[in-house]
N, C-alpha and C positions, 0 to 999 in steps of 0.2 A: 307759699304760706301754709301751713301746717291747719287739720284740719280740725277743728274742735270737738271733742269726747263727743258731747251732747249733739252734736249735730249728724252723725253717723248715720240716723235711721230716722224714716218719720215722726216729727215730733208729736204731733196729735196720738198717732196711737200710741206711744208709748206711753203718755200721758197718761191715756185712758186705763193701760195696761196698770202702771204704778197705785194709780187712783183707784181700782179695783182690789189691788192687792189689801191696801189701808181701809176698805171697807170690807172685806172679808176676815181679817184677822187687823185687828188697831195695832196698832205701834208708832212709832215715834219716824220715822223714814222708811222707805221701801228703796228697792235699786234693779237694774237689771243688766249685767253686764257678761262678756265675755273673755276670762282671764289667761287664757290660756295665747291670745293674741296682742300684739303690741297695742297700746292704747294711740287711738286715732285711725287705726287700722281700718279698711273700708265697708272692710268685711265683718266687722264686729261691731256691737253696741255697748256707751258704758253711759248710763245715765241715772241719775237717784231723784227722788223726790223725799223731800224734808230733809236731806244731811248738805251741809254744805258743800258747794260743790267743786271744790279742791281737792273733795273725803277719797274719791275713785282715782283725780290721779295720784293721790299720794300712797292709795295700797297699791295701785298696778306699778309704779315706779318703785317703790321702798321694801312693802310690809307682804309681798304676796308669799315670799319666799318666808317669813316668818310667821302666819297663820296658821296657830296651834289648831285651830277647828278642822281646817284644811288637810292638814299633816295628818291628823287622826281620823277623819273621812278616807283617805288614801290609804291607809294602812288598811282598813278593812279590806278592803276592794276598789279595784275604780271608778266612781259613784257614776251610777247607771241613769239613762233619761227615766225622769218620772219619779225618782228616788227626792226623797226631803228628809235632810238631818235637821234636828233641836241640837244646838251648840251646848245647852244645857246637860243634854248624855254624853256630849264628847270627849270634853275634857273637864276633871274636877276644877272646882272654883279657887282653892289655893294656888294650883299648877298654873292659872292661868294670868290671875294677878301677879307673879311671879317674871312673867315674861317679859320680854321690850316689847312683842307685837301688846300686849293691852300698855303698859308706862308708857310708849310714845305714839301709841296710832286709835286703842279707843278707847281708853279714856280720855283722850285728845278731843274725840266726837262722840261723847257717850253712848258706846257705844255697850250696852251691857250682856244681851242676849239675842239671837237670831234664829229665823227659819230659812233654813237654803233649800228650794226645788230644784233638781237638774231638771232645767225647757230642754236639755240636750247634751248626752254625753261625749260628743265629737267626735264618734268613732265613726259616722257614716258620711257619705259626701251633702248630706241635705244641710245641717249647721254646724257654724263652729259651738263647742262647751262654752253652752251656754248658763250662768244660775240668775234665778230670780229670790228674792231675798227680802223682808220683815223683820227690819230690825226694832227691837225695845232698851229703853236708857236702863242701867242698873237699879233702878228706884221700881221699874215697871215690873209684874208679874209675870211669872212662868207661863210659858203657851202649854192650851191644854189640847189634851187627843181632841178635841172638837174641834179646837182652831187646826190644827197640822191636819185633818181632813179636809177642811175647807180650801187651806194654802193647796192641798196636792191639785185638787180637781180645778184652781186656777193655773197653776203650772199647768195643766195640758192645756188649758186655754190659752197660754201664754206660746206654749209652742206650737200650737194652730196659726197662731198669729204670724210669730217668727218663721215658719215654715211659707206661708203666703207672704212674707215681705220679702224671702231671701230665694223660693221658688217662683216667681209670679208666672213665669213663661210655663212651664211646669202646668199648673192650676189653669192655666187658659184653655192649654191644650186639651184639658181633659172635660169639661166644658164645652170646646167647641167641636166633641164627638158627635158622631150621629143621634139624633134624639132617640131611637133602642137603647143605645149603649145611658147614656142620660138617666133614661130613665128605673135603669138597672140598679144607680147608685140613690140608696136610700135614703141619704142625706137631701133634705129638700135644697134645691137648686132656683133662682130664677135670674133672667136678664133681664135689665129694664133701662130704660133712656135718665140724662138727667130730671126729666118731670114726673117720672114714676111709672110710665108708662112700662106694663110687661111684654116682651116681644117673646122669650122662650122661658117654660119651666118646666120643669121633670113632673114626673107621676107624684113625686111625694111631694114636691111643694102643693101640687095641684087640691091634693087630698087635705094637706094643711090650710089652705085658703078656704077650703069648701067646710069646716068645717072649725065650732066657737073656739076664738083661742086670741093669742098678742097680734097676727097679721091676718089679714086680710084684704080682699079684692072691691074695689068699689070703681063703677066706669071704667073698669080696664087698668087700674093705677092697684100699684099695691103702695096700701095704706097700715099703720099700725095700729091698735084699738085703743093704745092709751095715749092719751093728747102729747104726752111731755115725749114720748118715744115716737111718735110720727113728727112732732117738729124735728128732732136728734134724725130722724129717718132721711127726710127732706135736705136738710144742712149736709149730710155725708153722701147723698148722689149728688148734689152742685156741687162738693166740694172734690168727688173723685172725677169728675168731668173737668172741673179747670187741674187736677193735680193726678194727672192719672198713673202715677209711681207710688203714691200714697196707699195704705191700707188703711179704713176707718172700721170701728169697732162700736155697734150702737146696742146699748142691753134694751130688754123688750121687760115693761112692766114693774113691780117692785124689787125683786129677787135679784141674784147676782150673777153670772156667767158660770156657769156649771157647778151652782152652787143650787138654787131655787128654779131660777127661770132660764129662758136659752135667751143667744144672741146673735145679731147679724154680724158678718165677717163679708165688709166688701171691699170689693178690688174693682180694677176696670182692665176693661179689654179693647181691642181695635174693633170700629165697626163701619158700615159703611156709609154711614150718616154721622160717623166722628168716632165717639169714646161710649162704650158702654156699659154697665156696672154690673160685674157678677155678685150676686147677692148669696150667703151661703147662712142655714139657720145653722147653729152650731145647737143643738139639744144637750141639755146634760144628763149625759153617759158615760158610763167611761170608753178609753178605748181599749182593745185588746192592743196586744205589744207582740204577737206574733202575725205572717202575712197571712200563714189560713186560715186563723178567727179571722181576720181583717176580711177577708176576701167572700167568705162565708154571710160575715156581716154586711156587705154590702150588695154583695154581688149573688145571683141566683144561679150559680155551678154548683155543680155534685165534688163528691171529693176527688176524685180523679181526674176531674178536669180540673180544679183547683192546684193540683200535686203536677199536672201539666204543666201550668199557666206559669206556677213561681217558676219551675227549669227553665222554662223559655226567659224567663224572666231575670233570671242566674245568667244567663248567655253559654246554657246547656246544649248540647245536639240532641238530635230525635234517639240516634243510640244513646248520648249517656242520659234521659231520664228514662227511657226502657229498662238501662242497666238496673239505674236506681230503685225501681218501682217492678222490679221484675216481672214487665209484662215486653208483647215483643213491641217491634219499632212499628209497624203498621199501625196496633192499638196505640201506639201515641200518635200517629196522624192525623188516625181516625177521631181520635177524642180531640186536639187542636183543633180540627175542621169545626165540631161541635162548638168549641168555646168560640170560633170568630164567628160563625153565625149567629151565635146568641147574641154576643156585643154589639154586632153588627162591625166590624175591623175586618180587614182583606190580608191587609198585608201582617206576618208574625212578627216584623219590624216593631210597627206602630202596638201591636199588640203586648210587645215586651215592655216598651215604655208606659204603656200606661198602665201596667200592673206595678212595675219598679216603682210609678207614682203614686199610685194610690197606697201600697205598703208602707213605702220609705213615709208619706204623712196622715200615717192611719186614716187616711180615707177622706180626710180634709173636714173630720168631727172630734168634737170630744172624747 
């Protein structure tokens, strides 16, 4: 039996995901799929909220190959992750009424204006091209440069997400580093049992509990300061303990995911008393889109241990980043040895994978 669109990826967070989008930017439906793979595919997500929901298979089956917005995205260039078109610059409004894709697919679903974010342009091994998308009926108004601000900085939130649901093994790994290496990464981190109990957290969670803000430490549990966001807190560690392939998504306070205020991004992990929940505060920032801001920003290397780290990381030899970096092979050794002491990593194995992961998903923040 063939496996249905909507059921592809957890449904809670996507939920969440869509329902964030419509309170960041309003419109009439939101969606989040990926077109570039068969629908039902395992590997891909296609779900909408407010359109109905025959709307996805009937563009990935019919209309994808007829999507004026689409065609004229592609013609510029091949839309890059973190990039959001307004369908409104793409194509004029004559050219488009014009078409079969609006006669037969939206004004079917009025479908009149859209914001598309690339969560991911498929060119790397982490997701398939993925878009996330805000649609408005032809009667609603033009999105303004304030709303396609807001939409962008949910797309990375949206692919933080997407990156922990489609790497989770990935995301453990780098977690269950030595606590040096831990607490290297700036991102506040913590584990904690289904009842809140904290068992490990990095330097920067530690600093953010210590000090007024949405989360906080009370009896050893972390709690959150605002009632309605520690119930949501509570409901998403029971709920990753009995569902531990789930990713839950809880925003902290009034504001919106890397819009106003930050948010938690949990997952769970194996432990030896069951399942336990990696807790990650997602801050809004943005992220850089290169691996040595990346690496810069998270991590406490110099730059030449950085210009190291990504070769080894490349699956470079000691001669070709000497070649590269024109110094000799010894001083690349010498500077490697540096960077696994600081992380606290022995082996250059493990040390490549967790730079590849921390780059390939900007560091696992905004």
């Amino acid at each position: 039996m063939a496996r249905r669109a909507d059921d592809t990826q957890p449904s809670v967070g996507l939920d969440s995901l869509l329902s964030d989008a419509l309170r960041v930017v309003p419109g009439r439906a939101s969606s989040l799929y990926t077109p570039d793979l068969e629908l039902g595919s395992p590997q891909g997500v296609w779900r909408s909220r407010g359109l109905a929901p025959e709307s996805l298979h009937d563009y990935m089956a019919r209309y994808r190959d007829l999507d004026l917005w689409a065609q004229a995205a592609r013609r510029e260039a091949p839309p890059q992750t973190g990039r959001v078109y307004d369908t409104d610059g793409l194509v004029s409004r004559d050219r488009l009424v014009r078409s079969a894709f609006h006669q037969d697919y939206l004004r079917r679903y009025e479908i009149g204006r859209v914001l598309v974010g690339i969560v991911d342009d498929g060119r790397s091994s982490v997701l398939p091209f993925t878009r996330l998308t805000v649609i408005r009926a032809p009667s609603e108004p033009a999105f303004t440069s304030d709303e396609v601000g807001r939409f962008a900085a949910l797309t990375r939130v949206a692919r933080s997400f997407m990156t922990l649901a489609q790497e989770h093994r990935a995301a453990v790994r780098i977690v269950g580093l030595q606590q040096s290496t831990v607490d290297m990464v700036r991102m506040p981190i913590l584990v904690t049992d289904r009842d809140r109990r904290i068992g490990i957290l990095n330097r920067s969670a530690g600093e953010l509990l210590r000090a007024p803000g949405p989360l906080l430490q009370r009896g050893g549990q972390l709690r959150a300061s605002d009632p309605r966001a520690d119930r949501e807190l509570g409901d998403a560690l029971s709920g990753i303990a009995d569902a531990p392939g789930d990713v839950r998504l809880v925003r902290l306070g009034i504001g919106r995911p890397g819009v106003r205020a930050p948010a938690l991004l949990i997952t769970a992990t194996p432990d030896e008393a069951g399942t336990a929940a990696v807790v990650r505060v997602l801050q809004p920032e943005p992220v850089p889109d290169d691996g040595e801001a990346i690496l810069g920003l998270l991590l406490d290397l110099t730059q030449p241990e950085i210009a190291v780290a990504l070769g080894l990381a490349e699956g470079l030899s000691h001669d070709e980043i000497a070649r590269r970096r024109g110094v000799k092979v010894t001083t690349v050794r010498t500077t490697l040895r540096r960077v696994q002491e600081k992380l606290g990593v022995q082996r250059s194995g493990s040390l490549a994978r967790l730079i590849q992961s921390l780059t390939a998903i900007g560091g696992l923040r905004l």
